[in-house]
C-alpha positions in Angstrom: 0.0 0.0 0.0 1.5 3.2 -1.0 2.4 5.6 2.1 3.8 9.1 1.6 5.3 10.8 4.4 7.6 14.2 3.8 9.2 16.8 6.1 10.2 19.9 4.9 11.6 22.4 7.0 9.5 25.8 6.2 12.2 28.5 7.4 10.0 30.9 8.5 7.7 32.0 11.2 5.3 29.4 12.6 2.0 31.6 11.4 3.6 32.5 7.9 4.1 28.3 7.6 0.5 28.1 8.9 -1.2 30.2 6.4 0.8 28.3 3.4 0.0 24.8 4.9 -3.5 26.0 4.5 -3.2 27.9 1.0 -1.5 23.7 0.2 -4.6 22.3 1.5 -6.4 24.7 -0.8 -5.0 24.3 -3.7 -4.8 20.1 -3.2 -8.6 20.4 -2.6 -9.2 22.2 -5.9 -6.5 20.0 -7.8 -7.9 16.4 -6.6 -11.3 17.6 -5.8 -13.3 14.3 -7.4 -11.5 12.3 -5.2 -11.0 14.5 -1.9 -14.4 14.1 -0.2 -14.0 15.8 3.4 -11.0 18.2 5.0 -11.1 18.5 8.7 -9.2 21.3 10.5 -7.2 21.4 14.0 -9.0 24.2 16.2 -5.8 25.9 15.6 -5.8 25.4 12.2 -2.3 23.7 12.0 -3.4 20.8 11.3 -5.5 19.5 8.5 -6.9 15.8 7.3 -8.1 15.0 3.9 -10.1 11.9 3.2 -11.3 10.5 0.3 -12.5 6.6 -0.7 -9.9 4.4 0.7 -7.2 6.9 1.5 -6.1 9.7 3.5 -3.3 12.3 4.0 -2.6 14.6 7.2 -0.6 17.7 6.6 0.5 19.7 9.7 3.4 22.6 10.5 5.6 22.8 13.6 7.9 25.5 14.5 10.2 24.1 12.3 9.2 22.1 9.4 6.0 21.1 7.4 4.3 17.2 7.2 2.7 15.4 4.7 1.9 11.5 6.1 -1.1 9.2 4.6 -2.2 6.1 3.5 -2.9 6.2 -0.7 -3.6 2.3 -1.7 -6.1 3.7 -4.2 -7.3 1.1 -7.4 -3.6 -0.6 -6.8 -1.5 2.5 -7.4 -3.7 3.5 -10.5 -4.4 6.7 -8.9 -2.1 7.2 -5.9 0.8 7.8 -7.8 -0.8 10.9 -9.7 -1.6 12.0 -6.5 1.0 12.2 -4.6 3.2 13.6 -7.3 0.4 16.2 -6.9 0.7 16.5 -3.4 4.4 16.7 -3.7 4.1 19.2 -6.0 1.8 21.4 -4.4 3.9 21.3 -1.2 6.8 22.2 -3.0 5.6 25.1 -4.7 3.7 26.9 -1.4 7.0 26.6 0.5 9.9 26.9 -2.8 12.1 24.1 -1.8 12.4 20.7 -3.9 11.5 17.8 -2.1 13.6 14.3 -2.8 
């Protein structure tokens, strides 16, 4: 079953890192949106979840660094890798550093 999990560290304050790990959750909502079905959100609004039919990926910042972890076993891989790419992607471009 497909897992992603990244780190990134964000350089930058802890609400700047905040509001980008939401503008992410955003734009990964709007990318994937036929297969994203429900996003919840932290009180503090670090933290978000997004679940879909037989997957899901948490994305939360710390003072330091920004996390993607889930669980992607869609249609055997079919659609998982597309959308992790994606998610790699996205991450990548709301903080501008390249992710291995």
């Amino acid at each position: 079953m497909p897992l992603i999990n990244l780190s990134l560290k964000h350089e930058q304050t802890f609400e700047t890192a905040r509001n980008r790990m939401q503008n992410a959750v955003h734009d990964i909502r709007s990318q994937f949106k036929v297969l994203i079905h429900q996003v919840e959100w932290a009180d503090d609004q670090s933290r978000a979840r997004l679940t879909g039919i037989g997957f899901w990926v948490e994305m939360w910042v710390d003072d330091q660094e920004v996390h993607v972890s889930g669980d992607i076993p869609m249609l055997g891989g079919l659609l998982s890798s597309p959308l992790t790419a994606g998610l790699k992607q996205i991450v990548q471009q709301t903080f501008q550093k390249r992710l291995t």
